[in-house]
C-alpha positions in Angstrom: 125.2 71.8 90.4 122.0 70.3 89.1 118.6 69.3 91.3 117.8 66.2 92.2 114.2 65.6 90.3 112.4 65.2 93.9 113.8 68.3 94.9 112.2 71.0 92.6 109.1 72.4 93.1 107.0 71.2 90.5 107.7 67.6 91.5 104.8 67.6 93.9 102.6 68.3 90.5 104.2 66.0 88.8 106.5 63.2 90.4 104.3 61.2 93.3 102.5 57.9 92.9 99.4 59.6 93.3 95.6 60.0 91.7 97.0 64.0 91.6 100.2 63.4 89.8 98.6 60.8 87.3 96.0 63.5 86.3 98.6 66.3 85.8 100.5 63.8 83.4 98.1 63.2 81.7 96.5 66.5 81.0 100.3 67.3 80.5 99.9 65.2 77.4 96.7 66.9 76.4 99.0 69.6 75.8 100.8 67.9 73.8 104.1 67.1 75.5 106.3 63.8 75.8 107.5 63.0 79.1 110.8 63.1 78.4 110.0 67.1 77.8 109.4 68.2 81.2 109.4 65.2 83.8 112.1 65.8 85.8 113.6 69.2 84.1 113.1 72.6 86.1 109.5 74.1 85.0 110.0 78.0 84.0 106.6 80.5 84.0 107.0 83.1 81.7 105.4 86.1 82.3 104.2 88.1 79.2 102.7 91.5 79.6 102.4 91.1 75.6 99.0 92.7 74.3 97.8 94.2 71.0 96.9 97.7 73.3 100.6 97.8 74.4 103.1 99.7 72.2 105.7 99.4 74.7 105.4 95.2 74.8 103.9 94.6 71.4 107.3 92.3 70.2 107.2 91.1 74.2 105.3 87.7 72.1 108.6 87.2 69.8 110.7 87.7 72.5 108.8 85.1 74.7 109.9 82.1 72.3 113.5 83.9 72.2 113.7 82.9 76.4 112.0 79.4 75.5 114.7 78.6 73.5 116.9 79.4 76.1 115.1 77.2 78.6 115.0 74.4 76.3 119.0 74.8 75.5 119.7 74.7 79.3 117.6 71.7 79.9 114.5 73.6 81.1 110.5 73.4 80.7 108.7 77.1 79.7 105.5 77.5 80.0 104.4 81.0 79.3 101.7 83.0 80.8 99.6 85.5 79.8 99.3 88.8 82.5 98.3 92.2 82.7 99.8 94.3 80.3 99.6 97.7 81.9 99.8 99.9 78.5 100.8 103.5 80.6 99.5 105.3 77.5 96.0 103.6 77.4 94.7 102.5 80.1 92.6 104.9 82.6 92.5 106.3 84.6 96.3 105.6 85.1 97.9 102.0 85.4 99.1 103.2 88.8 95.5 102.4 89.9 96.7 98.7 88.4 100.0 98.3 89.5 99.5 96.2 92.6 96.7 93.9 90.9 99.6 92.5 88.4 101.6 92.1 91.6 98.8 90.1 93.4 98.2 88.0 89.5 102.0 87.3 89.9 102.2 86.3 93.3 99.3 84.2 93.3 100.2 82.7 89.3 103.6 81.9 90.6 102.7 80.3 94.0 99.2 78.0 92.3 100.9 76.2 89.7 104.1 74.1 89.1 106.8 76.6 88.7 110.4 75.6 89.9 111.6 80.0 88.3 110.1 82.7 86.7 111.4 84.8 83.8 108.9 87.8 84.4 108.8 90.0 81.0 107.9 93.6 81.1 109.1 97.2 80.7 106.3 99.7 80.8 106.2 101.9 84.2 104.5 100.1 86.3 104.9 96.4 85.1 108.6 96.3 85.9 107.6 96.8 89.7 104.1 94.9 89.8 106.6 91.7 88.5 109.1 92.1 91.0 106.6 93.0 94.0 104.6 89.3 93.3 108.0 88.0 92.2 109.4 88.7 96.0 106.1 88.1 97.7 106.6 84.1 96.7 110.8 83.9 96.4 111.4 81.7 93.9 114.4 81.8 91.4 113.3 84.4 89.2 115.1 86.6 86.3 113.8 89.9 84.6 113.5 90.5 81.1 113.3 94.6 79.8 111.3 95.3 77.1 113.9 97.9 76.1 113.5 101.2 74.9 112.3 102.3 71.3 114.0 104.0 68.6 114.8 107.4 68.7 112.3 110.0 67.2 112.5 111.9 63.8 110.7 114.9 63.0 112.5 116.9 59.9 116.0 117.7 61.5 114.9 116.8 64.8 115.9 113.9 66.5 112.9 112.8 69.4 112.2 111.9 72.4 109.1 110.3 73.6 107.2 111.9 76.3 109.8 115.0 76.7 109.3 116.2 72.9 105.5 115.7 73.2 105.1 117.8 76.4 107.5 120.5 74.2 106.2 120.6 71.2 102.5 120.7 72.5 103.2 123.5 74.3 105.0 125.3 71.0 101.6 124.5 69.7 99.4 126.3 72.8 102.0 128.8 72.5 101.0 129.5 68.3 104.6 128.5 67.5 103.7 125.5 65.0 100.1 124.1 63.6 98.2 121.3 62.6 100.5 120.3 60.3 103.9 120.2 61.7 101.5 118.5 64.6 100.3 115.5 62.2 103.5 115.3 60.9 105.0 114.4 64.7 102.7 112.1 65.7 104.1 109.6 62.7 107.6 110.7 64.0 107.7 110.2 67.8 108.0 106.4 68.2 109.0 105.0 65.7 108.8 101.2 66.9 108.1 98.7 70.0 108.9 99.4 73.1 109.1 101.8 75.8 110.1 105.5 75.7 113.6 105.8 74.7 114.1 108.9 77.3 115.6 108.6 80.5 111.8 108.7 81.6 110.2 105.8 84.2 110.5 103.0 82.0 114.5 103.1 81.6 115.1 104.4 85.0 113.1 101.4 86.2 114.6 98.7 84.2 118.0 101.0 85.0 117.4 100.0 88.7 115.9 96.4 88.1 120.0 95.7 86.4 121.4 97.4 89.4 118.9 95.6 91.6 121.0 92.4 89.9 117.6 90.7 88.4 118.3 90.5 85.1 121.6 89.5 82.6 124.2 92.4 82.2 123.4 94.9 80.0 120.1 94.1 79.7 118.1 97.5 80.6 119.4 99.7 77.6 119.8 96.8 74.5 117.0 98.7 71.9 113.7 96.8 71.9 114.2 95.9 68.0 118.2 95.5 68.3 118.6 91.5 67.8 121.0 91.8 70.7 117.5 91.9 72.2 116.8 89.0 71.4 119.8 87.0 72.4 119.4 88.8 75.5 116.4 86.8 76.2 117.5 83.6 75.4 120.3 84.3 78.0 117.5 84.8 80.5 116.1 81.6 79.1 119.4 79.7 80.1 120.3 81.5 83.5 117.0 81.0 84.8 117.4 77.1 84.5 121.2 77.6 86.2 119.4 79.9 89.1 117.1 77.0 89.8 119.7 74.3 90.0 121.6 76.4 92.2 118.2 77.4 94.6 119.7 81.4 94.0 116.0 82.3 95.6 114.8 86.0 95.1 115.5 87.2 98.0 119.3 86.1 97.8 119.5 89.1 95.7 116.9 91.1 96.5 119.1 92.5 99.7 119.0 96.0 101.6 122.7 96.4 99.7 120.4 95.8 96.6 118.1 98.5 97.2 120.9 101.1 98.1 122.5 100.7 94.8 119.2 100.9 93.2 118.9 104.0 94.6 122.3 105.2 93.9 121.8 104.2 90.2 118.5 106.1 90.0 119.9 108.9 91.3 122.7 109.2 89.4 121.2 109.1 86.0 119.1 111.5 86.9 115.9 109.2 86.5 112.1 109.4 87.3 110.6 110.5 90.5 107.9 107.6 90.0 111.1 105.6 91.3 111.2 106.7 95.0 107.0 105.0 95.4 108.3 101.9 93.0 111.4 101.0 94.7 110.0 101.7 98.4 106.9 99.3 97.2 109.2 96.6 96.2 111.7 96.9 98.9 108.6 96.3 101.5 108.1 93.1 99.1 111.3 92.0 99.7 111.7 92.5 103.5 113.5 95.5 103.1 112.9 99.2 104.9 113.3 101.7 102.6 111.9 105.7 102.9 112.5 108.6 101.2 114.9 109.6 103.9 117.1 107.1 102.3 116.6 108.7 98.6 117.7 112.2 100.2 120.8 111.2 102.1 122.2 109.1 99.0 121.3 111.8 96.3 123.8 114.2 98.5 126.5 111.4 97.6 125.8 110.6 94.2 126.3 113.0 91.0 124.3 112.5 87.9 126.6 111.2 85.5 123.8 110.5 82.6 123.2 112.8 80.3 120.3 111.3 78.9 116.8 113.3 78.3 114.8 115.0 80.1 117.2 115.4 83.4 120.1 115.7 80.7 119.9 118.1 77.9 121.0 115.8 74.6 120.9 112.0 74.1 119.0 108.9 74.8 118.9 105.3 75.7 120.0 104.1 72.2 123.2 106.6 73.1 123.4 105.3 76.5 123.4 102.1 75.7 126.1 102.3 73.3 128.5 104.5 75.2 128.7 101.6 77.7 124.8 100.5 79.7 124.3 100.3 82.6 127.6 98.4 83.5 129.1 101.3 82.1 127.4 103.8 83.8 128.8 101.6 87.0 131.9 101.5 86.6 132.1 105.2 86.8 131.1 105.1 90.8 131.9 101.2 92.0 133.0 103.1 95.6 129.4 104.1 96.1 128.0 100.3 95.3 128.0 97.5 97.5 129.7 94.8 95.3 130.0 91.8 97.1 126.4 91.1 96.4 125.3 88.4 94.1 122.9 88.8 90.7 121.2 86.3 89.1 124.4 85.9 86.4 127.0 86.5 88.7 128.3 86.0 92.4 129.2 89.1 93.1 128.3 92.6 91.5 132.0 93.1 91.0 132.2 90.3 88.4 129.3 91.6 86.6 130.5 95.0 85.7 134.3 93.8 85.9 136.1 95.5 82.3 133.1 97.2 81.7 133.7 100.9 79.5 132.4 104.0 78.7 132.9 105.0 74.9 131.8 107.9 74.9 131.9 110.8 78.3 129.5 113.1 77.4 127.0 110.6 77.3 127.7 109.2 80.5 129.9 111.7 82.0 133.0 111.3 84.0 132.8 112.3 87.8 134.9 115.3 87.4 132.4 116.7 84.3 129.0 115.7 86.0 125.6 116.6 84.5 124.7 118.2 88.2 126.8 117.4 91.3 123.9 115.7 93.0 121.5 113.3 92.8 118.3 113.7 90.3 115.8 114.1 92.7 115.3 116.2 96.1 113.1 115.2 99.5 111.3 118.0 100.3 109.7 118.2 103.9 107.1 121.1 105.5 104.1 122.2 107.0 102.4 121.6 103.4 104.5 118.1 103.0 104.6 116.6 106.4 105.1 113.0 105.2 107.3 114.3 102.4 107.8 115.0 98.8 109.9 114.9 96.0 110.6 117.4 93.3 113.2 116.7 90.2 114.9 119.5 90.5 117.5 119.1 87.8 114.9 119.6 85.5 113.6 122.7 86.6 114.4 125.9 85.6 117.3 127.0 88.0 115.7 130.6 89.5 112.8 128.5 90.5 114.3 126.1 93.0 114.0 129.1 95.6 110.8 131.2 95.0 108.1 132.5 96.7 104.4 132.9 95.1 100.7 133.0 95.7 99.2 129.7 95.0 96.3 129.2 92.5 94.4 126.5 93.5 92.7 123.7 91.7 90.1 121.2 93.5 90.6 118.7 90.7 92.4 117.9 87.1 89.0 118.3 85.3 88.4 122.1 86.7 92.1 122.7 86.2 91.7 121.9 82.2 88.6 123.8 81.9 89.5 126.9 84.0 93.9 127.3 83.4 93.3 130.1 81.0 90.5 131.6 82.8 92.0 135.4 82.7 89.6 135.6 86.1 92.6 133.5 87.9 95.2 136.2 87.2 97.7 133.6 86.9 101.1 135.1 86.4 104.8 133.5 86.0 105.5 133.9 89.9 102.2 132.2 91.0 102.3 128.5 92.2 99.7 126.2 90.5 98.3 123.8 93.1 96.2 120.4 92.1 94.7 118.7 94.9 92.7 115.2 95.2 95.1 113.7 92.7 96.7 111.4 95.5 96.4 107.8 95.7 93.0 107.9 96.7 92.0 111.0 95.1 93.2 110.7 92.0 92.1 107.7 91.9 95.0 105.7 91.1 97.9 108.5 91.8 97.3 109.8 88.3 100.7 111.5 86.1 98.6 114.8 86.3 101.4 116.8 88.0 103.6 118.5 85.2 100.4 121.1 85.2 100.1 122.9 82.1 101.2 126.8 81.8 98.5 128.7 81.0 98.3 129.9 77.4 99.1 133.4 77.8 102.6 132.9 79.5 103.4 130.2 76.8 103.0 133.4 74.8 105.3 135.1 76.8 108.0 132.4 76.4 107.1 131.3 79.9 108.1 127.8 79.9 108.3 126.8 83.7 106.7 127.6 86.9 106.0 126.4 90.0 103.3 123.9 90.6 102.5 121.1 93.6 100.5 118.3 93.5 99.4 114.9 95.4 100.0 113.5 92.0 103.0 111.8 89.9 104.7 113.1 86.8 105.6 111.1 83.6 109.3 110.5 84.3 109.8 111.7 80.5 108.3 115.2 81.9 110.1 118.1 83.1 110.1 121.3 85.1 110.0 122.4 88.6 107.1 120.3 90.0 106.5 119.3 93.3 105.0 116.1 93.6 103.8 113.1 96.0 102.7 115.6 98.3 101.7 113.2 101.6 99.4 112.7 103.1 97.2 113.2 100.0 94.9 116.0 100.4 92.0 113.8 99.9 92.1 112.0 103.2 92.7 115.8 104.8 96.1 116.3 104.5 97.4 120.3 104.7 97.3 120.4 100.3 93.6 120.3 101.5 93.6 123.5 103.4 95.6 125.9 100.9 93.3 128.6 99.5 94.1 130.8 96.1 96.5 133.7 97.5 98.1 132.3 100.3 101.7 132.3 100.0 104.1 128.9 99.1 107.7 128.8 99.6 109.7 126.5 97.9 113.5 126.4 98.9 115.0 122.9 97.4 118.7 123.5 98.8 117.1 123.6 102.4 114.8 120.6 101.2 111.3 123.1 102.4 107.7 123.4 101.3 106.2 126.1 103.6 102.4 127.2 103.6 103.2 130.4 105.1 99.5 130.6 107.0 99.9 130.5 110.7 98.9 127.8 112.6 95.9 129.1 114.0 94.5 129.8 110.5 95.4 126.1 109.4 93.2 124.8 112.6 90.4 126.7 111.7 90.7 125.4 108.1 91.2 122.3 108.9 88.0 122.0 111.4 85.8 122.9 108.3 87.2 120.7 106.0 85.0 117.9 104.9 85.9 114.8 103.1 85.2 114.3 99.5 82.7 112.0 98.2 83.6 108.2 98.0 85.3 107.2 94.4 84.3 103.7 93.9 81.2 102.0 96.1 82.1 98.1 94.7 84.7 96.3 92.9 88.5 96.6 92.5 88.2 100.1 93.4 86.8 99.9 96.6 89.1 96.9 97.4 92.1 99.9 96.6 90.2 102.2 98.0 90.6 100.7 101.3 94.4 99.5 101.6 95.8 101.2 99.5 99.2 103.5 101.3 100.0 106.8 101.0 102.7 108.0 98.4 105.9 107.6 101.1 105.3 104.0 102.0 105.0 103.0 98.0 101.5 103.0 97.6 101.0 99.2 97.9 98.1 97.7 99.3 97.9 96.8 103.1 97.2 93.1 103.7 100.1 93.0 100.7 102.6 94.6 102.0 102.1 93.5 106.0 105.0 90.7 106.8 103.9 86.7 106.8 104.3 84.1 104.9 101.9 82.0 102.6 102.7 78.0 102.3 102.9 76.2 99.7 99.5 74.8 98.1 99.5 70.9 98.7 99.2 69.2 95.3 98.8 65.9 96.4 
């Protein structure tokens, strides 16, 4: 079915008799286009989260004209538009701080200008959600392009992952097991190329669940950032986006509770990122959707993790994922936990998209009867310390920890924690629990990846390689070990992390899904009535703006008057 000229969007701009419509003609011309270009056709916005500071989108500016020559081939009009780039290993404090300010660009981009679909391009942590929150805030036709994952690693015999081998080989370094030179010779050997880490870390897991979500062309999460199947990839984009628009296949046509659930499922099962359960609540509020972490525990008892893909499985990554099947693969191992009579953007139903999809090869992505751990990734963990909940990855963790009691060693903030972790005064042993408040959402600011706290020298030593350690913060999905995180509410705003004093006694028990402060209640009150709030981060600015809306880490940490219900009209172009 194609659209009637008057009945796309961006005739308003472009297709009226009036003073409006002459002037965006002719400044239409000032760009140098014929009229027989664009009058009439379906007008596509590009997102590009391209920049020079962003290893993970640096080849997003090829791929760009890759989805414009799709567009043009199916009778489109791209226009592409520059947007935040989010580079998660540059920008500070932590793009989480950013994340809902590309959402709001997005939204407001997508709703002021003469766009009939998007085709939103990004891959890093937090772009993939910041797209698709704006994306469903304004509901037009829109597909999602992955960056893709980089090349594996190489270091001598060693073959790399991003993130996971940095944490692991740092710590060989703390722990006097290599030097400086086996150190230089790693940082030419970790990533070897664009795009985003190649471990099963928040980048894939996110672009994972944006494929299951159905918002982008099959297959599309895992294809290697440099493969030229990348690139036809995002021509394909290029050409469905045009279909989706002749159609009217709106956002939220696929953007359904059924959606989310598989999302969820998928995360779960290949053992992905705990950054996932703020992301996918965040966009699910976008899209109308109620989702809580209730919803991540009850499905993670259902799903196994069949993926056995770095650092929640012990040997491959995404450039072996990809080619023992994808994500449609990976599907077609569990199609009775999926909903699959929902459409995609490619398909009309979920059950056409994966339909003959393989696996070629089971111990990357395992069969259900050989699982890499007979539940989901990641574990909801409720108590008097986590009364709003938290999460821990427990299939990462070393397996005597996931029931173990300790005293806690507490640390007001990252910046005391670096300078005082080795501090023999703190008497830090292997059975104590390292605690870093004000990390939160607030705190942090931003919600910082601070939570994989280091192990104090002298254990790494020991060959001490986990422990126990709770936070208000997040943890690099490419991170390991058993760390309790998203502690809420934040102990900034006074929640009980803020109460917890070194020696008092933590018991973490994941199979009963508990975090106990074992201090009585009486003590707590006390505590609690001399607590006083910390000092204001940001007075002005963008800060202050998140400052004040921002939510806590089991809502998805979006901002308030964002994530409220309503609806915003159209502009009038006229």
């Amino acid at each position: 079915m194609t659209r009637r000229p008057e009945d796309l969007r961006s005739h308003q701009w472009y297709g009226t008799d009036g003073l409006r419509s002459f002037s965006h003609r002719a400044r239409t011309r000032q760009l140098g286009y014929l009229p027989e270009e664009h009058l009439g056709k379906p007008v596509i916005a590009i997102l590009n989260t391209w920049s020079d500071i962003n290893p993970c989108h640096v080849h997003l500016r090829d791929r760009a004209q890759a989805v414009k020559r799709g567009v043009w081939q199916a009778g489109g009009f791209p226009l592409e538009f520059p947007v935040s780039t989010l580079s998660e290993t540059f920008q500070k404090p932590t793009p989480m701080l950013y994340r809902n300010m590309l959402a709001m660009e997005t939204e407001e981009l997508l709703r002021s200008y003469p766009v009939d679909g998007a085709v939103l391009m990004g891959g890093c942590d937090k772009s993939t959600p910041a797209l698709l929150m704006g994306a469903a805030s304004v509901d037009l036709p829109t597909v999602f392009v992955p960056a893709g994952p980089m090349l594996p690693g190489h270091w001598r015999n060693e073959v790399l992952g991003s993130g996971t081998d940095m944490w692991k080989y740092w710590d060989d370094k703390r722990a006097g097991l290599i030097g400086d030179c086996e150190m230089h010779e790693l940082e030419s050997g970790l990533a070897r190329s664009p795009g985003h880490c190649m471990t099963m870390g928040t980048a894939s897991t996110l672009t994972a669940a944006a494929e299951a979500l159905g918002v982008t062309v099959p297959g599309a999460s895992s294809i290697p950032a440099v493969d030229s199947g990348h690139d036809r990839m995002a021509a394909k984009a290029g050409m469905t986006i045009v279909d989706l628009v002749h159609r009217d296949r709106k956002l939220s046509a696929v953007l359904t509770a059924e959606a989310f659930e598989d999302a969820v499922t998928t995360v779960l099962g290949l053992g992905g990122s705990t950054n996932a359960v703020i992301h996918l609540i965040a966009m699910a509020g976008r899209a109308g959707v109620r989702l809580t972490l209730d919803d991540f525990d009850r499905i993670a008892r259902t799903v196994p993790v069949l993926a056995n893909v770095r650092p929640g499985g012990r040997t491959y990554l995404m450039e072996d994922f990809h080619f023992a099947g994808g994500l449609p693969g990976f599907l077609s191992r569990i199609p009775d936990l999926l909903h699959l009579d929902r459409p995609t953007v490619s398909h009309d139903t979920m059950r056409e998209q994966i339909a003959g999809a393989q696996v070629h090869n089971d111990d990357v992505i395992r069969p259900r009867d050989n699982p890499v751990a007979r539940e989901g990734g990641v574990a909801v963990l409720r108590g008097n310390l986590c009364p709003d909940g938290a999460v821990i990855k427990h299939i990462s963790a070393e397996p005597h920890l996931l029931k173990h009691t300790g005293p806690a060693v507490v640390f007001d903030d990252y910046r005391t924690m670096q300078r005082t972790i080795n501090d023999p005064a703190l008497e830090i042993t292997a059975d104590s629990v390292l605690v870093l408040r004000n990390a939160g959402p607030k705190g942090g600011p931003g919600m910082p990846e601070y939570g994989m706290l280091p192990i104090p020298d002298h254990l790494l030593k020991q060959g001490v390689r986990d422990m126990v350690r709770i936070s208000d913060a997040r943890m690099s999905g490419t991170s390991y070990g058993a760390c309790v995180l998203h502690v809420a509410p934040e102990s900034y705003i006074g929640g009980p992390l803020a109460l917890v004093r070194t020696g008092d006694l933590i018991t973490l028990d994941v199979e009963a899904r508990t975090l106990h402060l074992n201090v009585d209640d009486e003590e707590l009150d006390r505590r609690r009535a001399e607590w006083t709030p910390p000092p204001t981060r940001y007075e002005r600015g963008y800060g202050a703006l998140y400052n004040e809306q921002i939510t806590q880490a089991d809502t998805g940490c979006d901002f308030e008057f964002l994530a409220r219900p309503g609806k915003v009209a159209d502009p009038y172009a006229g």
